[in-house]
PAKOLVO-424706 format. One record per residue (C-alpha): residue number from 1; residue in three letters; x, y, z. Coordinates in pm, whole numbers. Each point is the difference from the previous one (the first is absolute). Layout:
BEGIN
(NUM,"ALA",(X,Y,Z));
...
This chain:
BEGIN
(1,"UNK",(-4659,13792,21667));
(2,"UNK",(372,90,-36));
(3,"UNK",(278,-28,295));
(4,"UNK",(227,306,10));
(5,"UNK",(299,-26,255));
(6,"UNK",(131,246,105));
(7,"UNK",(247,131,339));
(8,"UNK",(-180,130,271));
(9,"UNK",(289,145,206));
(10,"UNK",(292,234,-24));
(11,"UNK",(318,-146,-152));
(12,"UNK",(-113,-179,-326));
(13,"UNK",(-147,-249,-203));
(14,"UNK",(186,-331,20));
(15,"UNK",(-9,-384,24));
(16,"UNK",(174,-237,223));
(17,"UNK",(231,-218,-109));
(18,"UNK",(-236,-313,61));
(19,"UNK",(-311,231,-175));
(20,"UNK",(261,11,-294));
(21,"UNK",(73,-363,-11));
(22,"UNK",(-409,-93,42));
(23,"UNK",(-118,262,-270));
(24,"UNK",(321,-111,-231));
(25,"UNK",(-122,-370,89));
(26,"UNK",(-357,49,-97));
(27,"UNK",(117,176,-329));
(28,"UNK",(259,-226,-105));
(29,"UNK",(260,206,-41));
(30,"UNK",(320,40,126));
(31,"UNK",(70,228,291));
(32,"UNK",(236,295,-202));
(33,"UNK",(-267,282,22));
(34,"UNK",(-59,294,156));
(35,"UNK",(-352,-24,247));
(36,"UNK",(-43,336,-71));
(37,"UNK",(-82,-75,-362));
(38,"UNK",(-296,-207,87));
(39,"UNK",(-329,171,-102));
(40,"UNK",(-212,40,319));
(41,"UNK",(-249,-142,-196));
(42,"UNK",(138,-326,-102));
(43,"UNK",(-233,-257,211));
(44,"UNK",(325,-232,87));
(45,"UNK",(145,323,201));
(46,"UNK",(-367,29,241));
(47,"UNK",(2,-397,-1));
(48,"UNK",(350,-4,160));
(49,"UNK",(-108,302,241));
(50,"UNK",(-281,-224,46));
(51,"UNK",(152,-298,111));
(52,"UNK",(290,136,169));
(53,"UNK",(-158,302,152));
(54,"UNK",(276,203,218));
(55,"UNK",(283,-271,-126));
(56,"UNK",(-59,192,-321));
(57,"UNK",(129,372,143));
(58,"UNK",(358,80,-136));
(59,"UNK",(235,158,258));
(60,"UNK",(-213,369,-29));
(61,"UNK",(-347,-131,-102));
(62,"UNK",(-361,-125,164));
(63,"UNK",(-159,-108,-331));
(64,"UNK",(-417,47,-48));
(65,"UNK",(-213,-132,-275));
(66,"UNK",(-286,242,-82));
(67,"UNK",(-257,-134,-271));
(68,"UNK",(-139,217,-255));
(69,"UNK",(-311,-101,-227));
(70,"UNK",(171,-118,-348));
(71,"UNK",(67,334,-262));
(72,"UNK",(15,260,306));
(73,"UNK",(242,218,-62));
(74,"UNK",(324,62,248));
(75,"UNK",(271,154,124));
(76,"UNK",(255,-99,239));
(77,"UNK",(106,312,196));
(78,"UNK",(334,0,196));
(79,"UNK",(114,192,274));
(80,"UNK",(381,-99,143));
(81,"UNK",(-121,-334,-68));
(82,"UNK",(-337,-7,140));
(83,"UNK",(-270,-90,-278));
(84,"UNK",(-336,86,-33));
(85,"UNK",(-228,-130,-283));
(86,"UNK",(-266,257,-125));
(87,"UNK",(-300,-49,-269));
(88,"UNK",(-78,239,-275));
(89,"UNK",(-299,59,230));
(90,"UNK",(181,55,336));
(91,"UNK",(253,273,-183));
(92,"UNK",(-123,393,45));
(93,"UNK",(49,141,-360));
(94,"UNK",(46,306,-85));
(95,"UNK",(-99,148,-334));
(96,"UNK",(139,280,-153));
């Protein structure tokens, strides 16, 4: 199984400044990058929206983990911040 995170409210994905300073932490890495670089995939990002649950939430966020079975394919979809994640399977296609 794979952890996606992903914003499940209006305003945006972010992290706190203490989710930054756990996930940078757990990397070991220094603290000059942008959390919105972070692949939603990367298993440090669900661990520290694990373990820090709503301490995680930037100023506009309420972080979610969904878990996908391994080699599903994804999309995040966005509206004015609010994500969704939806599965090849979940996705009405149209063919022309």
């Amino acid at each position: 199984m794979t952890k996606i995170v992903y914003n499940n409210c209006y305003g945006g994905f972010g992290l706190s400044e203490k989710a930054v300073l756990h996930y940078a932490k757990l990397k070991g890495i220094t603290c000059t990058f942008n959390d919105t670089d972070i692949a939603r995939d990367d298993s440090i990002l669900a661990q520290v929206v694990e373990e820090l649950g709503p301490k995680a939430n930037g100023a506009h966020a309420c972080l979610c983990i969904r878990e996908l079975e391994s080699g599903t394919k994804y999309i995040i979809d966005e509206d004015d911040g609010m994500e969704s994640i939806l599965t090849d399977d979940e996705l009405d296609w149209k063919i022309a």
